[in-house]
N, C-alpha and C positions, 0 to 999 in steps of 0.2 A: 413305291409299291402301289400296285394298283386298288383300289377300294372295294370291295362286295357287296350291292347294293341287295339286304331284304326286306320282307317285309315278317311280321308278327299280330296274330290276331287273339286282342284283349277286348276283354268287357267292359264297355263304356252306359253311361246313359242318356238318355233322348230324352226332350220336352214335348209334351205336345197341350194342345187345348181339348176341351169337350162341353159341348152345350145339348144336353140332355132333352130329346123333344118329350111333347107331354102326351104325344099319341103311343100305346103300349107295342113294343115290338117294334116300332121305326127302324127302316133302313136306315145303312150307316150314307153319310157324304163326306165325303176324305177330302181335303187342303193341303196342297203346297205351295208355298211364297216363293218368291224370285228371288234374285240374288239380293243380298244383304237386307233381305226383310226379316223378320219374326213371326211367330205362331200366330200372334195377336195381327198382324195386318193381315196375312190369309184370312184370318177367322174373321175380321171384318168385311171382307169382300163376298165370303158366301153368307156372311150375316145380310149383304144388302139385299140378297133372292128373295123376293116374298115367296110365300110359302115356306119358307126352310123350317120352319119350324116343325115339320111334317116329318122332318127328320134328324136323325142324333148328327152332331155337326160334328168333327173331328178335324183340327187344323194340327198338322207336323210341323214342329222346327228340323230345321238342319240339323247334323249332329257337327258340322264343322263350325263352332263361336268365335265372334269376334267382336272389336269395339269398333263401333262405325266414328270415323275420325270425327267427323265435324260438331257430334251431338254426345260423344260415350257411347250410345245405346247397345245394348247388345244384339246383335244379329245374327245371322248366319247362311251358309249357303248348301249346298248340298255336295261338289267336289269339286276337284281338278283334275286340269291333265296327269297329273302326278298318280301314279296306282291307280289307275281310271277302274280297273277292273274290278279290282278288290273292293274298291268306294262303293259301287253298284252293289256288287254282294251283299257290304252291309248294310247300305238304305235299304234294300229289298225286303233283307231279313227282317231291319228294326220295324218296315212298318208292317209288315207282314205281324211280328207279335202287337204292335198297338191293335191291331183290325181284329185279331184274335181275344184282344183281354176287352176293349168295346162292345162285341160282338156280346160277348158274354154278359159282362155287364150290362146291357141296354136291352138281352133279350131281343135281339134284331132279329129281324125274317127278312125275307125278300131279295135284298142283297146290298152289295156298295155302287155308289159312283164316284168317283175317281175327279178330282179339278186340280189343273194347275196353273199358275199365271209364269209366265216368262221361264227361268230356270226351272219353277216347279215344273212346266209341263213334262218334260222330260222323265223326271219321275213321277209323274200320275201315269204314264206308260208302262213304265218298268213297274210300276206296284200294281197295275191292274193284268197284265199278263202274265204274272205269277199268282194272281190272285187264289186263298182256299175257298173262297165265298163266291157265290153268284156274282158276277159285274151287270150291272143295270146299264152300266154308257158312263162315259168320259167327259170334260167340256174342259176344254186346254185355250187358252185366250195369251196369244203373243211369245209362243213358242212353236217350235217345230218338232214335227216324231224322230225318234231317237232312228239311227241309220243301221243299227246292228240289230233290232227287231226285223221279222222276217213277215211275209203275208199271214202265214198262218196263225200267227201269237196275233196279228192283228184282228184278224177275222173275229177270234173271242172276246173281242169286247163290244162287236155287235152295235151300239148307237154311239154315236161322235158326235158334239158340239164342237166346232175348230173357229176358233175368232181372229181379227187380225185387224189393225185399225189401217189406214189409207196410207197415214204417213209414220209406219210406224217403219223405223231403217234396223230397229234388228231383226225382224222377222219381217224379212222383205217378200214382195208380192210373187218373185222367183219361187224362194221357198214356199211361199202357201202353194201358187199351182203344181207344185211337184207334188206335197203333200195330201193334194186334194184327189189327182191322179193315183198315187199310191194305197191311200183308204177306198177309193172307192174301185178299185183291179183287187183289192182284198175283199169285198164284199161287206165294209162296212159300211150300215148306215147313215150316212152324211148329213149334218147340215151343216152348211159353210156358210159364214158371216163376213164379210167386210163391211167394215164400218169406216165411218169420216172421222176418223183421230189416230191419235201414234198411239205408243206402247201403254198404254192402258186397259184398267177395267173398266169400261165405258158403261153408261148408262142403256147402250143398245146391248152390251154381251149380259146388263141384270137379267133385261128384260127375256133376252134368247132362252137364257138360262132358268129363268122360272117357268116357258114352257116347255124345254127340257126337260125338267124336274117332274112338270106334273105329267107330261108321258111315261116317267118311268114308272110311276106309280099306279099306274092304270093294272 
């Protein structure tokens, strides 16, 4: 017999980090890690931005957990090819309520920026184009824009940070020039970075990204 494949949506829960600025009202800055990292390595990557503290920090874990072989540690990623659809739905949702109960509590104004390194960028896309909050701008470092987003979802998120190190082979230089073409036929923003390194958070995307930050602020 043949099998029925469905699916079911139940209530699960997300982890995330929060480092509280001590300016009153600070915009939010939203995190996503790459694949098989954790909240805590996001949150250390916008922790190196000077200035952050100018704003409430907020790092997401995946909601997909696992044990990374070689160490235990717990990790996670954001999805697969498996229910690709459905998976989206849910990140969007979950972080859509973190951005909401933040919001709140921190007494934010202004609005969020959206970062993601590798797997994260993809959802720092998809959580700023559904955004309920103003978006300030974006800064994605070693990822590419998701292909089912259209010009118009792109258009509102208005400033773009896009990184990409020289030799980095998953996010190859193919991809950034198409990406580069596509954000900018949208009307966003641009600043485009390549930098001399592979798939990393480089010391040249801190620095981009700190004066990112303080433009949004302005």
């Amino acid at each position: 017999m043949t099998a029925i494949e469905r699916t079911i949506g139940i209530t699960t829960h997300g982890r995330y980090l929060v480092v509280q600025s001590k300016t009153p009202s600070a915009p939010l800055l939203v995190g996503f890690h790459g694949y098989a990292e954790s909240a805590e390595t996001e949150l250390a990557r916008l922790q190196s931005i000077p200035g952050c503290d100018a704003w409430t920090t907020v790092s997401v874990q995946g909601l997909h957990r696992f044990y990374e072989r070689r160490t235990d540690k717990v990790v996670a990623s954001w999805m697969t090819r498996q229910d690709r659809e459905v998976a989206i739905a849910d990140n969007v949702a979950y972080v859509a309520a973190i951005i909401e109960s933040e919001w709140t509590s921190a007494r934010a104004t202004g609005g969020v920026v959206y970062a993601g390194f590798s797997q994260g960028v993809a959802m720092s896309f998809r959580a700023a184009i559904k955004s309920a909050r103003p978006v300030l701008g974006l800064i994605a470092a070693g990822g590419d824009v998701p292909p089912e987003i259209d010009s118009g979802q792109l258009t509102g998120i208005g400033h773009l940070l896009l990184c990409r190190g020289t030799q980095d082979q998953w996010y190859t230089d193919e991809k950034f020039t198409q990406d580069r073409t596509r954000l900018r036929e949208a009307g966003v923003s641009l600043t485009a970075l390549e930098f001399d390194g592979g798939h990393e958070w480089s010391g040249a995307v801190v620095d981009a990204a700190r004066s990112f930050l303080q433009g949004r602020l302005r």
